[in-house]
C-alpha atoms as one frame of an Amber mdcrd trajectory, in Angstrom:
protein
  78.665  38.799 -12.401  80.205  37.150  -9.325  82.371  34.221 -10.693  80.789
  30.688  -9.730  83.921  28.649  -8.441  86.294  30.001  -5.596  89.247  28.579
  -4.636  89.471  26.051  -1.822  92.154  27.774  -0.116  92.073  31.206   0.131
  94.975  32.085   1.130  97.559  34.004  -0.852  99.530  35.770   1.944 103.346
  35.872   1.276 104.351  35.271   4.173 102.873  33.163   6.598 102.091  31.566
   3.600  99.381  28.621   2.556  99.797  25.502   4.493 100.067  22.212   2.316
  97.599  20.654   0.879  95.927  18.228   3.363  97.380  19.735   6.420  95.043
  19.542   9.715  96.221  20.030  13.068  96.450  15.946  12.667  99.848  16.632
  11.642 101.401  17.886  14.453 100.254  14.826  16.901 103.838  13.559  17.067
 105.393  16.775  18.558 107.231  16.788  21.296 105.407  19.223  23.497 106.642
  19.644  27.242 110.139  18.523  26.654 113.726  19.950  26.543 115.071  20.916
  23.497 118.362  19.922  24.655 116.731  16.569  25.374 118.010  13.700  23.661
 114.769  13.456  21.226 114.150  17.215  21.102 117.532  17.132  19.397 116.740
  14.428  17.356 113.692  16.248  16.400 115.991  19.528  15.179 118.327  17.143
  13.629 115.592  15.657  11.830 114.846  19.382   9.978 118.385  19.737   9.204
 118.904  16.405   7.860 116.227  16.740   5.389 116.580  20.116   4.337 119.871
  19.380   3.384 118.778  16.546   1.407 116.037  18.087  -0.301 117.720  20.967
  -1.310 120.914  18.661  -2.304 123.307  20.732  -0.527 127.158  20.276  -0.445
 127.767  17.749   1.946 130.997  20.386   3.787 128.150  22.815   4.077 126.805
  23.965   7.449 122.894  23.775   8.173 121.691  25.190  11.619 118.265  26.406
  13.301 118.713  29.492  14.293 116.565  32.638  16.248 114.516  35.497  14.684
 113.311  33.925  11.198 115.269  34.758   7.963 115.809  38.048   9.669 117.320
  36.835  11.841 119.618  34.670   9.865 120.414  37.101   7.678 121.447  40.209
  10.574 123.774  37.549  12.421 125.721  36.774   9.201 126.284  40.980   8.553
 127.055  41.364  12.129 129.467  38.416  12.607 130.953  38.290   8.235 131.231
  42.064   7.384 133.702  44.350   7.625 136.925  42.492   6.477 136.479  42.751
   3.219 134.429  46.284   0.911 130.844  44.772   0.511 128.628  44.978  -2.577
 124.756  44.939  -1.443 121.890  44.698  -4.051 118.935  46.066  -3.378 115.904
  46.493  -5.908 112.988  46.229  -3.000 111.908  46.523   0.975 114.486  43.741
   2.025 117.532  44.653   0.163 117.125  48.382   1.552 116.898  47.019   5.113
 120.356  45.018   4.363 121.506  48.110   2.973 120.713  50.735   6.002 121.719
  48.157   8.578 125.350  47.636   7.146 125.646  51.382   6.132 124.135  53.311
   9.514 124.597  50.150  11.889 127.831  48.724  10.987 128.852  51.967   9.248
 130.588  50.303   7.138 132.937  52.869   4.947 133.755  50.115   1.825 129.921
  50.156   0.655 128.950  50.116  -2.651 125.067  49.708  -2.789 123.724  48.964
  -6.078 120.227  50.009  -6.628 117.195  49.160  -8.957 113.859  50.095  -9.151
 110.972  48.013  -8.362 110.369  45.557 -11.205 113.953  44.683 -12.174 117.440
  43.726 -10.458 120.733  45.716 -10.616 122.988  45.175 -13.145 125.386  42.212
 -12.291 128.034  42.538 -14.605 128.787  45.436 -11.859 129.531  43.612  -9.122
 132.867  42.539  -7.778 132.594  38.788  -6.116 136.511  39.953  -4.894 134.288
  41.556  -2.242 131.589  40.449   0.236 128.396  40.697  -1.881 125.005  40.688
   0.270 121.502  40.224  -1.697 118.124  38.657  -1.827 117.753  35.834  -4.762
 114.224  36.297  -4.655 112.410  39.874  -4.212 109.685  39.046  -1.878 108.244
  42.747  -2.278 109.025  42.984  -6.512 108.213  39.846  -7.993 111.740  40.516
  -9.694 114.528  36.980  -9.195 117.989  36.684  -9.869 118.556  33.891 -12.707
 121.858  31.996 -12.321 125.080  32.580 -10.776 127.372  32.880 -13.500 128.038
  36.240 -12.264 129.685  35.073  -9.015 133.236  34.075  -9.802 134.585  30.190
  -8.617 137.786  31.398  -7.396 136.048  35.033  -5.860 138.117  36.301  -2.651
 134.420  37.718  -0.974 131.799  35.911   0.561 128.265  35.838  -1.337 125.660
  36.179   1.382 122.189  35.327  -0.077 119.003  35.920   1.443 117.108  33.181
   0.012 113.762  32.961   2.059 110.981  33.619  -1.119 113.700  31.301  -3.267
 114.769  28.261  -1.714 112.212  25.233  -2.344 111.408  26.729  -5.330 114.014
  27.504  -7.662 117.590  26.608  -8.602 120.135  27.709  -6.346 124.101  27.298
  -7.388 125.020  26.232  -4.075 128.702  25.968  -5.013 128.758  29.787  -5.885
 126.916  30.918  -2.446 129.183  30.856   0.704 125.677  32.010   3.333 121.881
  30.900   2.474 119.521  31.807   4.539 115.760  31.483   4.787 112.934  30.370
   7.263 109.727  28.073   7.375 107.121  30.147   6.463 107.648  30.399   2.709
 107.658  27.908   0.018 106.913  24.442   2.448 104.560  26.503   4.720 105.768
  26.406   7.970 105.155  28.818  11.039 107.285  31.737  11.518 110.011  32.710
  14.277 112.720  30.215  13.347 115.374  30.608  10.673 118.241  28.313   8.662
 121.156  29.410   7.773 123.968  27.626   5.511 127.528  27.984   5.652 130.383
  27.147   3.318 133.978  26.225   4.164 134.479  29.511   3.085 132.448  31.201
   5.325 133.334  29.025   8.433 137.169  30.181   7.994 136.006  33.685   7.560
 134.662  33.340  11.302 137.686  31.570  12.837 139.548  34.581  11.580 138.278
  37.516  11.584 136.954  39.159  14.570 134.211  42.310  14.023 135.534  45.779
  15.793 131.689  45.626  17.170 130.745  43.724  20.218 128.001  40.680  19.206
 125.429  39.996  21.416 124.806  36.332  21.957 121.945  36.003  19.880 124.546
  36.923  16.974 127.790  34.253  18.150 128.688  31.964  15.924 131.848  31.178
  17.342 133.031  30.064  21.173 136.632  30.805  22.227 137.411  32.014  18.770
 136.550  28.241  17.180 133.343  27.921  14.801 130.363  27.082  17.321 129.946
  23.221  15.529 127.014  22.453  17.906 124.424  25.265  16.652 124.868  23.368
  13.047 124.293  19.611  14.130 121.720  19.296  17.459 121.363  22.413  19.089
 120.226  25.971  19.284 121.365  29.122  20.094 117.993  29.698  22.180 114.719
  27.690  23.059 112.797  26.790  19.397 109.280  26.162  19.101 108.816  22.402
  19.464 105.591  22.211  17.912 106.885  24.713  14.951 109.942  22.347  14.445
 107.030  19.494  14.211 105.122  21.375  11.238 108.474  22.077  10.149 109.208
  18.221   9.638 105.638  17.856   8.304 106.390  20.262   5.471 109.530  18.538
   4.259 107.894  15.170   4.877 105.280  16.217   2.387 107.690  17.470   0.020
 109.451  14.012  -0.178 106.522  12.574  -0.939 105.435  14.148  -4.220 108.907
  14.348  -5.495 111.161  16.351  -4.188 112.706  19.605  -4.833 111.909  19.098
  -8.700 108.551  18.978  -8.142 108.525  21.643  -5.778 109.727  23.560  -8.376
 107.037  22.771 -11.064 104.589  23.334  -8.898 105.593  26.883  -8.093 106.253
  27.459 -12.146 102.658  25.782 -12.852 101.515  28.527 -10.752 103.222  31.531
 -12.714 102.301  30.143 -16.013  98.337  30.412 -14.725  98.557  33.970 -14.180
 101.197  34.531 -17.104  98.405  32.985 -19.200  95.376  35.614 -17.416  97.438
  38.825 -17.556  98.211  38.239 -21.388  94.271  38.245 -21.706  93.602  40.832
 -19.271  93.679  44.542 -20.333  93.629  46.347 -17.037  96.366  44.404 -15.192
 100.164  43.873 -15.989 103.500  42.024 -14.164 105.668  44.391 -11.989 108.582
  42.495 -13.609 108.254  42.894 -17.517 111.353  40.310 -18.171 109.976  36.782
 -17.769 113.524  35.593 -17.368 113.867  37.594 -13.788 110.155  37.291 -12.558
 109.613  35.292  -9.265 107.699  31.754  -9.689 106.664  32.388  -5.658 105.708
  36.030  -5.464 104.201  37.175  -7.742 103.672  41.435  -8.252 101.345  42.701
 -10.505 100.445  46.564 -11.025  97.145  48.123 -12.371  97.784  49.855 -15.700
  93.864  50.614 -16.215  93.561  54.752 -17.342  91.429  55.753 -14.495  93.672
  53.796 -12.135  96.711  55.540 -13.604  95.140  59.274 -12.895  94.761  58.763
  -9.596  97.448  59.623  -6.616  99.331  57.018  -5.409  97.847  57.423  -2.558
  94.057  57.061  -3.491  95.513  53.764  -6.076  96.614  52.362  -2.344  93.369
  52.496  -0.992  91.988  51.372  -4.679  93.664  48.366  -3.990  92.628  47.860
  -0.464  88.849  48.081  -1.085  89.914  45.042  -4.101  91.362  42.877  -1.162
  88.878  44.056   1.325  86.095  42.986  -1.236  88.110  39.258  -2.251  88.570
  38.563   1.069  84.930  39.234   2.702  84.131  36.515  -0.006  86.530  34.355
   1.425  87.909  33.932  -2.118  91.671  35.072  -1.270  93.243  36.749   2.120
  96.086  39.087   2.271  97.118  40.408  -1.339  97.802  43.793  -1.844 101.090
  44.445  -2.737 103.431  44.932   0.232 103.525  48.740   2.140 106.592  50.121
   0.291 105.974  48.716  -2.823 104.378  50.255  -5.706 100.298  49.964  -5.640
  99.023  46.989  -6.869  98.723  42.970  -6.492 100.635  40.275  -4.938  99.960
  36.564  -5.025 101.527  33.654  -3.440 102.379  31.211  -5.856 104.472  28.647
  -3.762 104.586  25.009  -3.796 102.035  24.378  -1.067  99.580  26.441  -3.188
  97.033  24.288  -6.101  97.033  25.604  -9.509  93.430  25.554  -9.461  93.121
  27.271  -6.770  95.290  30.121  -8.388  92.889  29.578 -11.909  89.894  29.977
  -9.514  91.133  32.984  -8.268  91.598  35.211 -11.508  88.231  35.737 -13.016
  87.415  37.438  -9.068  90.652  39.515  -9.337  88.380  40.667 -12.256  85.147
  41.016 -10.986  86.779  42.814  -8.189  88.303  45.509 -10.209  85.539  45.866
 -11.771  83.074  46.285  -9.036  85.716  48.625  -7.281  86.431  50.827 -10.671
  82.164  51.114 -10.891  81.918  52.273  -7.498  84.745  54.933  -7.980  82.823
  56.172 -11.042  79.367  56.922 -10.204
């Protein structure tokens, strides 16, 4: 039987992800449409992001915050091109994001000091392995694997490399040791629900001497310059932007973090996301015919969250035929309008993923589990008769 209550928001995408509670188009009434970013209130308005990021987050006052082009992409590819190569690099990679990091400094860069350090989907490489005396590049959070890093204890204090973290699924959400990560980088459309095509990126002392003083053997295009005249480019990180942002995205943008002040702050950011893992921690320990991708609760994500079918008759089948098993279960949950968008991502194994970020209710996420199982059901009936 169809369950009777459905969630009020449907959506569950990872990425544009749920919008905060109570947001209407209301919210972006104050944006400054028609006008100059370089305008003396546009660039209050991009102030005004970086200002409260920082504060929410509680970053190190000496480090860098700018807006930058391109999303966490973005962020992340201008760091490689413009960090790498003076130092061997370390890259972990244990899903889709990490692997793109890793075949963009390996057949890109070609970078000949590469060590790439490799897990399967469900856990995280073993980081007792890696050497913080090098440039280390990784995600904390793995969008695509539901699998986290937990602490930094494995990043040395007095490390010679730069740790370059790829943050976007993380930050908002969980505990970052800022002191031990020299680049953070993320974008909007994650944990505070923002629109997409704008990135931040965070920068240590560390990192800002690496860029006064080492120069890449590759040309950088400008999209990629962080420095002017060999000096670090100080106006991208206080007012300005490489290239034209989105006005009214920098507006939803402010709304987001506004909203996050007012129901706490990062902490309860944080318990939010958590609240929503333990609801589907406490469903899958019931359930019979669905498991986590990530069997260690100590490294699995609070944001998104992976799960894989381990039902007998799903098991037999191909992976290919369990891919479009799981499409006719989102195809079916979303012409109910009960939840948009959450089969597991392309390259990852078949199965589930669910948004569990800040701006998304626990009861909407308790709602949503009893039609994850009538769906599977319905779908496993159809395959058998």
């Amino acid at each position: 039987m169809k369950p009777n209550s459905r969630p009020a928001n449907p959506s569950f995408s990872s990425g544009p992800c749920a919008k905060r509670p109570g947001w209407s188009l209301q919210a972006l009434d104050a944006a400054l449409l028609g006008r100059s970013h370089r305008s003396k209130p546009g660039k209050a308005k991009l102030k005004e992001v970086v200002d409260r990021s920082r504060h929410l987050l509680g970053m190190p006052k000496d480090y860098r915050l700018g807006i930058v082009p391109a999303s966490d992409t973005g962020a992340v590819e201008m760091v490689m091109w413009s960090l790498l190569g003076a130092l061997g690099v370390d890259l972990l990679a244990w899903e889709v994001f990490g692997e793109g990091w890793a075949t963009d400094v390996e057949k890109q860069l070609k970078l000949a000091d590469l060590r790439v350090m490799r897990a399967p989907y469900g856990a995280i490489p073993d980081l007792a392995k890696v050497d913080t005396d090098r440039d280390v590049v990784f995600p904390w959070n793995g969008t695509t694997s539901g699998a986290r890093i937990h602490g930094g204890d494995w990043i040395k204090s007095d490390r010679k490399g730069l740790t370059i973290c790829d943050a976007t699924s993380a930050v908002f959400a969980m505990d970052l040791p800022w002191p031990k990560l020299d680049v953070v980088t993320w974008s909007w459309q994650k944990v505070l629900g923002g629109e997409a095509a704008h990135g931040m990126l965070a920068l240590s002392p560390r990192a800002v001497e690496r860029l006064e003083t080492y120069k890449p053997a590759w040309p950088l295009p400008k999209i990629f310059r962080l420095t002017s005249k060999g000096k670090f480019a100080e106006n991208i990180f206080q007012e300005e932007t490489i290239n034209t942002p989105s006005l009214l995205v920098v507006e939803d943008a402010i709304d987001g973090l506004k909203w996050a002040e007012s129901i706490g702050g990062l902490a309860a950011l944080k318990t939010r996301c958590e609240a929503n893992l333990a609801a589907i921690a406490r469903w899958v320990a019931k359930s019979a015919w669905i498991e986590f991708l990530v069997a260690d609760p100590k490294i699995r994500s609070c944001t998104s969250v992976c799960l894989r079918i381990v039902d007998d008759w799903f098991l037999r089948l191909t992976p290919d035929a369990q891919r479009a098993q799981v499409k006719r279960i989102e195809a079916l949950l979303d012409a109910e309008g009960v939840a948009h968008d959450i089969a597991g991502h392309r390259d990852a194994p078949p199965g589930l993923r669910i948004w569990c970020g800040a701006t998304v209710e626990t009861r909407d996420v308790e709602a949503l589990l009893p039609w994850l199982d009538w769906a599977f059901g319905d779908v496993r009936r159809a395959a058998a008769a």
